[in-house]
N, C-alpha and C positions, 0 to 999 in steps of 0.2 A: 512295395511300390503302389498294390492296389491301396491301400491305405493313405499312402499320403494323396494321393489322387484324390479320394474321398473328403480330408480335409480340406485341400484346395478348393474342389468344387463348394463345401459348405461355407468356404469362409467370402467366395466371389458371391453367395448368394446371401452373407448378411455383410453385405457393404456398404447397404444403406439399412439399419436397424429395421427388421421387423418387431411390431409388439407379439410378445410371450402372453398365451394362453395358456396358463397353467389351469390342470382338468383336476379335477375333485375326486376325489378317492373311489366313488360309486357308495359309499356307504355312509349310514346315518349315526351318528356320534355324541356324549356330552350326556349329563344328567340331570341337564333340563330342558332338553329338546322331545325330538333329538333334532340333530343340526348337519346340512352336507359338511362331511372333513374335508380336507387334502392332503395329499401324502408328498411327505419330504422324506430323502434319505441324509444320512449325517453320520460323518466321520469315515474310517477304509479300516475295513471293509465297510460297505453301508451298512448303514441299517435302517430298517422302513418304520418310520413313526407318523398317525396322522395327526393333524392338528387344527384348528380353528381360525379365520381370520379374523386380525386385529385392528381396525383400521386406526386406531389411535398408536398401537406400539410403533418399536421401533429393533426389536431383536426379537430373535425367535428361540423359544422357550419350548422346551421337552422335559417328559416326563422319567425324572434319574427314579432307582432302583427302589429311593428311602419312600418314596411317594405309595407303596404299597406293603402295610404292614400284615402280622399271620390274623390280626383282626378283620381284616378286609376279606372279600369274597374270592375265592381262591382265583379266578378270571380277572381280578382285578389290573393285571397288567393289559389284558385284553381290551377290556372298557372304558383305560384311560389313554388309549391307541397307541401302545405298544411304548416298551422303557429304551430307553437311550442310555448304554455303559460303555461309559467313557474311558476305562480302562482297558475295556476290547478295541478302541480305535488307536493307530498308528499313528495320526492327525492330530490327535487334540492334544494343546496345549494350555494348561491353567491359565488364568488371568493373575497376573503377578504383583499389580498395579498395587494392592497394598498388600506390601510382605506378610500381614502375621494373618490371612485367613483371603481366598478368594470367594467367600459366600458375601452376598450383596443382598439388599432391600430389593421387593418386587413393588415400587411406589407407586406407578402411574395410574392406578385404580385406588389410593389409598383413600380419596374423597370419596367413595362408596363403599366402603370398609373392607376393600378385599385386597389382604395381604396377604405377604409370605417372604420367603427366603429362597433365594436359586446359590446356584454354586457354575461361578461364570466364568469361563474358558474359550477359545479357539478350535473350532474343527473347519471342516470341510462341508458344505449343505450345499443337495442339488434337487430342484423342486421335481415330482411328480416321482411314481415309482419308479424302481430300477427298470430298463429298459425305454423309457416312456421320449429319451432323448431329452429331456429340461438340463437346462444352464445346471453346469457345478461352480462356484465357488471357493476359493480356499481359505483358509482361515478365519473365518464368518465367526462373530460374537453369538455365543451358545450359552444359555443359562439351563440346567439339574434344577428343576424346583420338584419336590415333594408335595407344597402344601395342595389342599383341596379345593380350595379359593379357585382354584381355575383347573378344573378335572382332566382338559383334556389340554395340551400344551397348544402355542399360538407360534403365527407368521404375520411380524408385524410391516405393515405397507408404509408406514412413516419415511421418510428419506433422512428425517434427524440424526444425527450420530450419539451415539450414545458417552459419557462421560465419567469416568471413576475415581476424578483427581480435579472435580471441582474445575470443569469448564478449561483446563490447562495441555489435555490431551486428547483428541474429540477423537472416536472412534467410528468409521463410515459403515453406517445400516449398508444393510443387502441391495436395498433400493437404489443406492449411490453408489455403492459398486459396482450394481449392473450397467450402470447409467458408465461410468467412466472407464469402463472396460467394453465402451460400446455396443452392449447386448442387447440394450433400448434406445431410442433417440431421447426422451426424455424424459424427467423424473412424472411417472404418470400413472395412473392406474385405477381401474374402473371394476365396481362389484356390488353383486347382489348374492342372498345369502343362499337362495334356493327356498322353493316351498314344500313342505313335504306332503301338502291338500291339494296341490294344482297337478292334472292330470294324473298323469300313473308317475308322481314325485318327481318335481323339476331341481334338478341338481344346482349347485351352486355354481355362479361363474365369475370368475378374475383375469383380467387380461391385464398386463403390468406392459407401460408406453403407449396406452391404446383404449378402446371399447367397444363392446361389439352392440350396431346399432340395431338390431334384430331384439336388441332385449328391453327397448324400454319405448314409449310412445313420444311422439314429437311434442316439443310444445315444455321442454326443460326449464328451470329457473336457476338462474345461476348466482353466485355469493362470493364475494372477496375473504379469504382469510381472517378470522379472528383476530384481534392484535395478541392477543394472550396464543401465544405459540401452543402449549399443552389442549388447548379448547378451538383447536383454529377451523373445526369442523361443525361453528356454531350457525343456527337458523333461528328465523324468529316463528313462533308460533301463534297465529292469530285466533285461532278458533279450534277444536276437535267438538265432533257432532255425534252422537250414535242415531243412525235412522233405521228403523224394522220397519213393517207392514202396518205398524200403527200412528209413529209419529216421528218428528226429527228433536233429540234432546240435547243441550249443548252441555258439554263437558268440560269444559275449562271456561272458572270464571272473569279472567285478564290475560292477555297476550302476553308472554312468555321467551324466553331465548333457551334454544337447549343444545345439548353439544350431541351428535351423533356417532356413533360409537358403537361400532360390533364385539365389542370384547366380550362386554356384556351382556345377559338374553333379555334384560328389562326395559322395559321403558319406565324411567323417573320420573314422577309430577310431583305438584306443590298438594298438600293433604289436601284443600278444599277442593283439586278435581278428583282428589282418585275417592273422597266423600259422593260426590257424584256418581263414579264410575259404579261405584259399590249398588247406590240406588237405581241406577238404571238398568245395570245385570246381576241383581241380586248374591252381589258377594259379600265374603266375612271372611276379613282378616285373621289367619291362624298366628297367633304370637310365638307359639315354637318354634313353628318353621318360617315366621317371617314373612309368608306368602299368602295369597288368595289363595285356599286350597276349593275346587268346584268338584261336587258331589255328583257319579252317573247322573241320579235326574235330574241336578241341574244342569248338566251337562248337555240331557238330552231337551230340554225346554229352551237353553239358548240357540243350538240348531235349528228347532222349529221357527222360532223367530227369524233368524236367518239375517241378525242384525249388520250394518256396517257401521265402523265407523273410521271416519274422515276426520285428517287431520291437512288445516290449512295455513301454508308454509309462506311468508313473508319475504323478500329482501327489501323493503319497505320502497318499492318503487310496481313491481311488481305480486302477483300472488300464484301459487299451484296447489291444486288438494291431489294429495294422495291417501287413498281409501283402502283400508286392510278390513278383508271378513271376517266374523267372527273365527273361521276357521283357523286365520293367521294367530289368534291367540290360544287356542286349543294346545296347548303343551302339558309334557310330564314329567314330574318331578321323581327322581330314581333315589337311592343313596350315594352318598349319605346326608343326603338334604333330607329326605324324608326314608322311614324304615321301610316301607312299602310303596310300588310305584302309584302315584295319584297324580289327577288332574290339577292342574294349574292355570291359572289367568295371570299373566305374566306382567305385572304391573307394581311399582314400588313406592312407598311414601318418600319424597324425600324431602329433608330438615332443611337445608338451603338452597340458594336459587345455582350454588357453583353443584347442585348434585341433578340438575334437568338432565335429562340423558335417554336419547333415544335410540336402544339396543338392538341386535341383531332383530328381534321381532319386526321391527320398523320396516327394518333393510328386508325381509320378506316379500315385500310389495312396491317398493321401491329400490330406483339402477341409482348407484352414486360413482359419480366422475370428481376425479380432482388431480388439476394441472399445477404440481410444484414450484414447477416453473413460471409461470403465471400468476401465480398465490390464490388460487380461484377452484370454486368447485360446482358441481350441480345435481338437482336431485331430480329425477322422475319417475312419474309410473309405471313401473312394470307391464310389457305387453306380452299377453299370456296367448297371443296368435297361435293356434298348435299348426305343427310339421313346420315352423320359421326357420329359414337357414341359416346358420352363423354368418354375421357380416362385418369385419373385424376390420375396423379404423384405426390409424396410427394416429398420433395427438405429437405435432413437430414442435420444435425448442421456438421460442419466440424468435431466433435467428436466423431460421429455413421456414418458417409459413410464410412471412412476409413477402418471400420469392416463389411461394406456392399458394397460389388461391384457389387449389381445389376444394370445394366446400366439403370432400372425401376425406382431408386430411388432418383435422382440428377437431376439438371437442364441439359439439352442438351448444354453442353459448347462447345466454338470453341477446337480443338486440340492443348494440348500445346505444346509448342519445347521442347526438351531435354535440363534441365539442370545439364548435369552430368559432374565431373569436367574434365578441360583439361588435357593435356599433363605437361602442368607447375606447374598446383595445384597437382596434381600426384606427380612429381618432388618434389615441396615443403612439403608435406605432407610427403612424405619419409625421408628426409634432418633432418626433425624434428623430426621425430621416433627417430633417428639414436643418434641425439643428446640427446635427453629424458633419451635414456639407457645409452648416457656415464656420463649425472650429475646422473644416480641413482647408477652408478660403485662406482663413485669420494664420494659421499656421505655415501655408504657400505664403503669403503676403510678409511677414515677420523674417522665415526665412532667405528669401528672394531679394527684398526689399531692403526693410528694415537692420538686418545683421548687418550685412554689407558697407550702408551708409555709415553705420556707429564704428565698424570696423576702419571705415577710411579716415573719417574725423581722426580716432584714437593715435591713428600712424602722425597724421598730420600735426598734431598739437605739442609744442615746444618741449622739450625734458625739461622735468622739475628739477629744482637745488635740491643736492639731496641732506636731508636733518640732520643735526648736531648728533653724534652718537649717543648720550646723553637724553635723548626725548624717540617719541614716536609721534611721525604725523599726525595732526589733527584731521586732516581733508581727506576725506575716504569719498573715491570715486563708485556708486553707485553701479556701474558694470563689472564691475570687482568684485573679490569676495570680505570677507572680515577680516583688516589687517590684522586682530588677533588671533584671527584663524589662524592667517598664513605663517606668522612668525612661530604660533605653537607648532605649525608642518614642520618649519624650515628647523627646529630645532634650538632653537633660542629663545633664551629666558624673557617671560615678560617684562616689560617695565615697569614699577610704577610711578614714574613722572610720564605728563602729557596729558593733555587736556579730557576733561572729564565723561565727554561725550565717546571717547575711545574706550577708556576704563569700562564708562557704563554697556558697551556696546560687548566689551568680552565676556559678558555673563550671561549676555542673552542663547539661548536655546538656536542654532546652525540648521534646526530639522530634522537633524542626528541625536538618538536620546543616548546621553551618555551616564555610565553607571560604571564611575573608577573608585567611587566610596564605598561602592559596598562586594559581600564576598562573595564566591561565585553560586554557592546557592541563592543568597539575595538575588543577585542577577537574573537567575534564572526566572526566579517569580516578579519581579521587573519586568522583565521582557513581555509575559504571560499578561500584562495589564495593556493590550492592545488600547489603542486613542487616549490612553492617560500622557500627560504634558511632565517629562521629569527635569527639575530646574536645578540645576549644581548652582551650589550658594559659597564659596570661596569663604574663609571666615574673615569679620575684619574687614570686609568690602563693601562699599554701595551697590545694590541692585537696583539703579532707579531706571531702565528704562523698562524694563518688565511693570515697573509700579505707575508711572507715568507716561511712558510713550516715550518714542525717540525723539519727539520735536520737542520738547521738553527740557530734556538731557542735553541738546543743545542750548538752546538759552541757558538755561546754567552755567554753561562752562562761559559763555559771553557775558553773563551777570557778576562772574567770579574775575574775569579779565579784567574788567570793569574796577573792580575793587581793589585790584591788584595796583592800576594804574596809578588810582587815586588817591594810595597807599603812599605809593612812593614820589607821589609830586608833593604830597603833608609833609613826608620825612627830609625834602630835600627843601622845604620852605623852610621848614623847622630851622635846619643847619644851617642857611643862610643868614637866620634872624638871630642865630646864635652866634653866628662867623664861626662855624666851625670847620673842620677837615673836609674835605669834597667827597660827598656822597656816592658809595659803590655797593652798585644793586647785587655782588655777591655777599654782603654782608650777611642778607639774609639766606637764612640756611630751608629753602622749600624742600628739600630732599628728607627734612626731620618729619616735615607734613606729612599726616594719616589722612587717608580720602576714605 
């Protein structure tokens, strides 16, 4: 009883979502940092593995058993934050999606050539260590990767779902799960990486539906989403500066767009800045290891300098510099990137402009927010205030802030401009009132009015004779609909005697596009030609009011009447001048006549 007690009370107190703080491991991790972890357990019984945040992934990747071989350093499972065996969990289930192998491509980093292979399954994953009380999960997408490309395993913040059948069966990140199992209000979540130079080593921090505003300085700039989904965490880059005690030197020679990205520890530029960077802090490229590798003294002579450099961030309406010290680049390179540990200057050439890329080092010194829901994000600078108290803000769904204006409860966005309408949309929007009331006049008037009168006429006016069965009326009353219409309704066969202006009138187009010639695929792609005019052509028939107009089509048939008349006053002069037999106008046989 005390138990469920316990869970009622817990569940009356997330009844309206708080954001989840998940805490950092306490220790420094990765073999090119080192970097604050955090610990997730995965699978039943748990198990504790730490891992790296990913702010571009989208599933969370641990480190299986193949990932340490008897070549490697006997603590190697230690180093890579502990192995995840998937055979010891109760939980886990393979990914089945393709029957003859569940090992899959690790892609999303493959524009900077770091690959590999996972082996992708279902467990259970609950963040923070056991005891720590963090959300569990059940059946969460888990990839086994061995390869070194990524030493230490990741938790990716993406809300994307992941795909293994080609877009046909989406599978929901962590982030969407939390979201629709109400664990958050909304798809949200805010992080910086930790410094390990600021005070006595500031840990990393991630709040997921939320951020906490103690950790960054006022005065954010904020960014709509990329259109390219995989890059949507892109900034434009106007300027990077290095300033020491002697001068201020600019490092990048053209503004830039780069996609920001913790997966990785680098930051990516185009050759001719990091040509620059080289000359400014005297580095040299080691081509083994692919890195600036920096020697103790120079090590100790960039210190003295005590350079910064600033890098300033665009959304091309506004600007923000955020400045990282030389210390933020101070890293060390372990195995098996390099056989002994050494310094590094964490800086990469890259070949294209789709490999810009501003890596965990960035996020150092900069807090990044980003509102899924919103399609929007923001960057700012790190406030390094010591004894700051956590101050942790929820970020609401677009469809509870609009009922909550506490400035408490949303992400600190930049200022938007007024989009209120002009002078002209004013203009127009009145023009069109204006008009709106005179078709609902014209419409009262017609109805009211107009109907009525045509109605009483139509009662009033004598019944016709009705036609020889034989023919179809010529005189088509204009409030009517198409005697060939009606007769096609009613079930009975056209005619073809009667006057020509009828004929022509049956081929014309009702406003109804009809498609009884062709098959019912034709049809379909028929249909699919919105505003095209489809004209049924009878074979063997004239089409002339479509070619000439309906007033036309009449004189015709009174031009042909005509001829008809004076036909038969010839033939009956004739017979008289002959003295012949008395002339009968069924002799001739019009029913043989093609029209």
């Amino acid at each position: 009883m005390h138990r469920d007690s316990k869970s009622s009370t817990w569940l009356q107190t997330r009844a309206v979502p708080s954001p989840i703080v998940v805490p950092a491991s306490q220790d420094w991790d990765g073999n090119d940092g080192p970097w604050s972890s955090f610990s997730l357990q995965v699978g039943t019984p748990s198990q504790d593995v730490k891992v790296l945040i990913s702010t571009a992934g989208t599933q969370t990747w641990v480190v299986a058993p193949d990932g340490c071989t008897p070549t490697d350093p006997s603590n190697c499972a230690t180093l890579r934050g502990g192995e995840y065996l998937l055979n010891q969990s109760n939980t886990y289930v393979p990914n089945l999606t393709n029957l003859s192998s569940n090992i899959y491509n690790l892609s999303f980093e493959s524009s900077l050539g770091d690959t590999g292979l996972g082996r992708y399954g279902f467990d259970d994953v609950t963040l923070g260590w056991q005891g720590s009380g963090g959300p569990m999960l059940k059946n969460q997408t888990v990839a086994g990767i061995a390869t070194k490309a990524f030493y230490l395993g990741i938790f990716g913040l993406t809300p994307r779902p992941s795909n293994f059948t080609e877009f046909n069966d989406p599978i929901p990140s962590y982030m969407e799960n939390l979201r629709n199992q109400s664990l958050i209000d909304s798809t949200s979540w805010a992080y910086t990486a930790g410094n390990q130079n600021r005070f006595n080593k500031v840990l990393g921090s991630l709040t997921l539906g939320g951020y906490d505003a103690s950790k960054f300085i006022s005065g954010s700039l904020t960014w709509p989403f990329n259109q390219e989904d995989a890059r949507d965490l892109t900034v434009s880059i106007d300027s990077i500066t290095m300033t020491n005690s002697l001068a201020t030197t600019s490092l990048l020679p053209t503004s830039i767009s780069a996609f920001i990205d913790s997966t990785v520890s680098h930051i990516w530029l185009p050759q001719e800045a990091c040509t620059l960077f080289e000359s400014a802090f005297n580095l040299t490229w080691n081509s083994a290891a692919q890195l600036y590798l920096v020697s103790d003294s120079q090590h100790q002579n960039l210190l003295t300098e005590n350079a910064n450099v600033t890098f300033t961030l665009s959304n091309f309406q506004d600007k923000i510099d955020i400045t990282l010290p030389y210390s933020a680049f101070d890293l060390i390179a372990q195995y098996p990137i390099v056989s002994n540990d050494t310094r590094y200057f964490p800086l990469k050439r890259a070949n294209t402009s789709s490999q810009y890329t501003l890596g965990r080092t960035f996020l150092q010194e900069a807090y990044l927010i980003t509102d899924y829901d919103r399609r929007n994000f923001s960057v700012s600078q790190c406030d390094w205030t010591p004894n700051s108290q956590q101050d942790i803000k929820a970020i609401l769904p677009p469809s509870k802030s609009s009922s909550n204006s506490s400035s408490s409860s949303t992400a600190p966005l930049a200022p938007q401009k007024s989009h209120g309408l002009g002078t002209g949309a004013i203009a127009g929007v009145a023009i069109a009132a204006v008009l709106a009331l005179l078709g609902a006049a014209l419409l009262i008037i017609f109805f009211k009015v107009l109907k009525p009168r045509r109605a009483k006429k139509a009662h009033a006016a004598p019944e016709e004779e009705e036609a020889p069965a034989a023919s179809v009326s010529a005189e088509v009353n204009s409030d009517n609909a198409d005697p060939s219409i009606q007769t096609e309704l009613n079930g009975q066969r056209l005619t073809e005697l009667g006057d020509q202006e009828a004929k022509a009138r049956a081929h014309e187009t009702d406003g109804v596009v009809k498609y009884e010639m062709y098959s019912p695929e034709e049809r379909a792609e028929m249909e699919a030609k919105v505003g095209e005019q489809v004209f049924e052509m009878p074979a063997r028939e004239e089409v002339a009011s479509e070619l000439m107009g309906a007033g036309n089509a009449a004189e015709l048939g009174n031009n042909e009447e005509k001829k008809r008349v004076e036909l038969e006053n010839n033939e009956k002069k004739k017979r008289v001048e002959l003295k012949d037999a008395p002339w009968s106008p069924q002799e001739e046989k019009w029913e043989d006549r093609m029209f």
